[in-house]
N, C-alpha and C positions, 0 to 999 in steps of 0.2 A: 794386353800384356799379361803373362804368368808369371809369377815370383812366388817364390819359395818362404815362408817366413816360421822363423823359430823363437818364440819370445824369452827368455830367461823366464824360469822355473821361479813361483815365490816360495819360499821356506817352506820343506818337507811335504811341497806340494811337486808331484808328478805330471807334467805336459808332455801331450803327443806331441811330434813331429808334423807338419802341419804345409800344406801346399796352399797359395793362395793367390786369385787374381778377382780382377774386378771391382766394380762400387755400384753402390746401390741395397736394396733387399737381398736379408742373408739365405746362403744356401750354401745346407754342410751335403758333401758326398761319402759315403760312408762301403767300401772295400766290401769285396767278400775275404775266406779264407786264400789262402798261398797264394795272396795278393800284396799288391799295397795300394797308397793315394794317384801313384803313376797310374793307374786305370783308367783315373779320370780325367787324363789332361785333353783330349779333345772335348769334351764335354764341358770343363772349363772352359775353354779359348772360346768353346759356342755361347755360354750363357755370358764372359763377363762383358759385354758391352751392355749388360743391364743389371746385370746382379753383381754384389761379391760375394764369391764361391770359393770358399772354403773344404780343402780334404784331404782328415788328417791320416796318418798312420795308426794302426790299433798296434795292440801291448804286440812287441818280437817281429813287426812288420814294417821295411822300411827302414827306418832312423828314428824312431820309438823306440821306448824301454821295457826290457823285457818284463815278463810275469813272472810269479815268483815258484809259479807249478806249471807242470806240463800236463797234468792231467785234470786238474780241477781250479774250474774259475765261473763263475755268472755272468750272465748279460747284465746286472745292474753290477757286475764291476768294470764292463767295458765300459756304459755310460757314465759312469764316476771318470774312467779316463778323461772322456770326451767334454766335463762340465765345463773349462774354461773356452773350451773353440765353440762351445755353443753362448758364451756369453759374449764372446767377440763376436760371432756373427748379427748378436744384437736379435730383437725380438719386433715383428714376427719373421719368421723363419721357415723355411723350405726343408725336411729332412729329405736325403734321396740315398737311397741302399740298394743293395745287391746280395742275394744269397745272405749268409753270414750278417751283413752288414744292416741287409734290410732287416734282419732281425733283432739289429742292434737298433735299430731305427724304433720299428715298434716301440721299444720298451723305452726308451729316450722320450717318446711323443708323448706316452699315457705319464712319466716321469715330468713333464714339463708344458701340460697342455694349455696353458693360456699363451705359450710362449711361440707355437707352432701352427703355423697358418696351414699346410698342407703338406701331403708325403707323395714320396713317388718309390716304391718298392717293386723290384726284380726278383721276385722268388724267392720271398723269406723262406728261411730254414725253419719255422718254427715246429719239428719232430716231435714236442712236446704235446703241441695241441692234436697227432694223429692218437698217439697213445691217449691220450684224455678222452677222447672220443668215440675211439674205434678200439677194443678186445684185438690183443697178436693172436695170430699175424695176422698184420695190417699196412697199409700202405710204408711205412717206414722201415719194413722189415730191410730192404736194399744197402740202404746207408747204414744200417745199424751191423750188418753183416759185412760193409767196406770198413767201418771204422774199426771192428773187432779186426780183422783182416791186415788192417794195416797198422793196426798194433803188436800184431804177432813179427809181421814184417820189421819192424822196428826193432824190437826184443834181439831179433838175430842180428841188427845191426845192417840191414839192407834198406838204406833211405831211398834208393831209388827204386825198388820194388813196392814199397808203401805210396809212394808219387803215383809209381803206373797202377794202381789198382784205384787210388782217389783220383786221378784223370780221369781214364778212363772211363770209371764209372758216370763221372758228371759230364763228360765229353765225347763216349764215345770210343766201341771197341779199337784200341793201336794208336789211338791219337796219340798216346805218349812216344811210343816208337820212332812215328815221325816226327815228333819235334824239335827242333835245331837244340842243342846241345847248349849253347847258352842261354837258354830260354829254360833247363832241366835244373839247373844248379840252386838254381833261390827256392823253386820249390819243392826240392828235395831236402834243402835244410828248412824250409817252414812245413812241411811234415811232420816234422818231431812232433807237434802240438795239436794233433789230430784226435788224443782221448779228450784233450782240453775240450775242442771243438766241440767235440761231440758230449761231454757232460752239459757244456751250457745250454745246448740245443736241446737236449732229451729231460732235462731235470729241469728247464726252466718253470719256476710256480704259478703263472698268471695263465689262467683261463679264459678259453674262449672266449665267454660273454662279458670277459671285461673289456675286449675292443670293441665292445658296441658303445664305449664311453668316447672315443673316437670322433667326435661330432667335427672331421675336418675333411675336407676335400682330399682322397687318397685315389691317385693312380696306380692300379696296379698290371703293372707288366709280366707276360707271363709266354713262353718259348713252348710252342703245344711238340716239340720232338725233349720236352726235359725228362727227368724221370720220374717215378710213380710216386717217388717220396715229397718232390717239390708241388706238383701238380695236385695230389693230397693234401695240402699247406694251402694250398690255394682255394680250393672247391669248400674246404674250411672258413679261411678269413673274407673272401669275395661275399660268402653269405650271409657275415655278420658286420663285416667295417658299415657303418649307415650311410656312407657318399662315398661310394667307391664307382670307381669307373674302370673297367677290365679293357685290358688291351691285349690282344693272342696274336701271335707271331707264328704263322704257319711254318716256316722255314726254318727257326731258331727253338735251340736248346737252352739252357739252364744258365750257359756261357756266353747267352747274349751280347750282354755290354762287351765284351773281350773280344768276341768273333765276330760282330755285325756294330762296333759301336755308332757305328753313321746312322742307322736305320733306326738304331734306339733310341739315340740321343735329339735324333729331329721329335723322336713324339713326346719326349722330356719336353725341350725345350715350348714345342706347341702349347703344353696342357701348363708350363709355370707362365707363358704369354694369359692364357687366360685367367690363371688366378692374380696376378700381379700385373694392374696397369697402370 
């Protein structure tokens, strides 16, 4: 069964909005951008006859409270969000991310490491570790040239020109074009926060060889048709996390969990079978 739960906020303390089913070992699911926790509800349904799975909404996403900039915020302010759904799901714990998310994840695990049994990451964003690495232009140059792009778009007040250039890019020439018209609306008003996005992602301060501190069982999943910037990210952290196990999806993009969640979600659930019996 899935249920939804919002707990009353303790004094001048900030809770996400929070989706929830299951019992058992906790497992938080954590959104990409011009998302929400609805991403994850098949993936719920599959895991809770064993775990309870938790997954919240980030800051402006969903039934979450906004941020207080559109253009500047940290990944250790989104896991400051995320502190009380990681105490409910209780310790040890599963993180599992997507884009954005997984990169909220990262920083949430090195933030909480006794507390975190293992991760399952879709293509962390982390843009920061290409620049740290690699002299521009370098693999990140794509998205760093969507984000400028679709901040200019914005500027003139065209949110749905900002949408189809951040589609596209992670999805795929026209994908936006064909998209059913209500399916355009949400993430055309969760664009507005696309400098945000992109300051966390590119200014984040923790380097590469600090996830070789990492010492926990990490899946990472990864869609070999995504783009250079993700796939960059990747050939990065698969080198350095010390128990990782990589999983390529011939067929799949960046948008995996969204476009294929069946296909993705069976090899989730496989690899948390094996870590939790």
């Amino acid at each position: 069964m899935l249920s939804v739960m919002v707990r009353p906020a303790a004094q001048d303390r900030i809770e996400p909005f929070v989706r929830e089913a299951g019992y058992g070992e906790g497992v938080v699911c954590l959104h990409a951008n011009a998302s929400n926790s609805s991403q994850w509800r098949a993936l719920m349904e599959l895991l809770a006859p064993k775990f309870r799975v938790l997954a919240p909404d980030s800051y402006d996403a969903g039934k979450s409270p906004a941020w207080g900039s559109a253009s500047v915020i940290r990944l250790r302010d989104e896991v400051a969000l995320l502190e009380p759904v990681l105490a409910r799901a209780g310790a040890p714990l599963t993180l599992i991310g997507h884009s954005y998310g997984a990169a909220v994840a990262l920083i949430a695990a090195l933030e909480n490491p006794s507390s975190v049994r293992a991760l399952v990451l879709y293509e962390p964003t982390l843009f920061s570790l290409i620049d740290e690495q690699q002299p521009r232009p370098n693999a990140a140059e794509g998205i760093r040239q969507v984000v400028a792009a679709c901040a200019t778009a914005l500027d003139t007040g065209d949110n749905d020109r900002a949408a189809e250039i951040f589609i596209d890019y992670w999805m795929g020439e026209r994908v936006w074009a064909r998209m059913p018209e209500q399916r355009k609306a949400p993430i055309a008003a969760a664009i507005t926060h696309v400098r945000r996005w992109g300051h966390a992602l590119f200014t984040e301060s923790t380097p590469l060889a600090a996830f070789r501190a990492l010492k926990v069982p990490v899946l990472y999943l990864v869609g070999k048709r995504s783009t250079p910037s993700a796939l960059g990210v990747a050939r990065l952290l698969t080198a350095t996390l010390p128990q990782v196990e990589v999983v390529e999806f011939d067929q799949l993009g960046h948008m995996g969990p969204l476009t294929d969640p069946d296909v993705v979600n069976r090899v989730i659930e496989h690899f948390l079978g094996r870590q939790v019996r």
